[in-house]
C-alpha positions as CSV (number, residue, x, y, z in Angstrom):
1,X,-105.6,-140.9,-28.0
2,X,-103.9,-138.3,-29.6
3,X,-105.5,-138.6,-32.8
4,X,-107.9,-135.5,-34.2
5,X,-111.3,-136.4,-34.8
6,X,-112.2,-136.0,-38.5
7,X,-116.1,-135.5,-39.6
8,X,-117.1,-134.9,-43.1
9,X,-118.3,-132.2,-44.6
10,X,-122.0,-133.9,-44.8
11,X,-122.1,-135.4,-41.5
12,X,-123.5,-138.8,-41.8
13,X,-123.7,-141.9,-39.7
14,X,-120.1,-142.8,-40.2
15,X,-119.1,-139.3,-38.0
16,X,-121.7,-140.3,-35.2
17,X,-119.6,-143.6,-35.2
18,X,-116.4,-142.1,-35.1
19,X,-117.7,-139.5,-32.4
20,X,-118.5,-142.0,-30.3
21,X,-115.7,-144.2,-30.4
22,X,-113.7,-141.3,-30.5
23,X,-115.4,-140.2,-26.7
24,X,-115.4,-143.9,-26.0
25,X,-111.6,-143.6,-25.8
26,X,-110.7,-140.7,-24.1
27,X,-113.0,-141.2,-21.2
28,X,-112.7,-144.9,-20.8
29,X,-109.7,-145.1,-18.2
30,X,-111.2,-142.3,-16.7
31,X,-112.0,-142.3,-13.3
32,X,-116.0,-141.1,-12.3
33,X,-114.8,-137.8,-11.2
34,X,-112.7,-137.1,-14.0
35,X,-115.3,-138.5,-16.0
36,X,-117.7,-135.9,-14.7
37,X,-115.2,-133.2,-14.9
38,X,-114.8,-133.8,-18.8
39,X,-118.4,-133.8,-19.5
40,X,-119.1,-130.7,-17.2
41,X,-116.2,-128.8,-18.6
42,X,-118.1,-129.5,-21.9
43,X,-121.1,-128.7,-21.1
44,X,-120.5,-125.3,-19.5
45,X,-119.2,-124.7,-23.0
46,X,-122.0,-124.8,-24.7
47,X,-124.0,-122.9,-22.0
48,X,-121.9,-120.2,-22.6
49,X,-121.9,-120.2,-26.3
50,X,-125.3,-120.6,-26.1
51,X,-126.0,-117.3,-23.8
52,X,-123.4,-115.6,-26.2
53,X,-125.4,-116.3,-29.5
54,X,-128.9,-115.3,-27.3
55,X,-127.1,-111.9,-26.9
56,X,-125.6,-111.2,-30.4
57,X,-129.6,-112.0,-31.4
58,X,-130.7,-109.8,-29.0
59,X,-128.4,-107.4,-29.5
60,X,-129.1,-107.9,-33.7
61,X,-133.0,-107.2,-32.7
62,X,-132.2,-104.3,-30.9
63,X,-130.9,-102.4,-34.1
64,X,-133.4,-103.7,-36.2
């Protein structure tokens, strides 16, 4: 699936669809260790950004 996954500008059920089907294709000739190497790769992601918006807070509180 090469296709690039639209979502609307107000996010409603239809994007949760397409989201999932969107996942639902990429990952379904995966094999379970590829599988778990997609999702993991995401997830670290979003660790990251998430310890990287904790510091630009901290950081914002700091000079407050």
């Amino acid at each position: 699936m090469n296709q690039k996954l639209e979502i609307s500008p107000n996010f409603t059920i239809e994007d949760i669809h397409k989201i999932r089907e969107y996942h639902h294709e990429i990952t379904k000739n995966m094999t379970s260790e590829e599988f778990h190497a997609y999702y993991r790769a995401g997830t670290e992601r979003g660790l990251k950004r998430i310890a990287e918006i904790r510091e630009e807070r901290k950081l914002k509180s700091q000079q407050d």
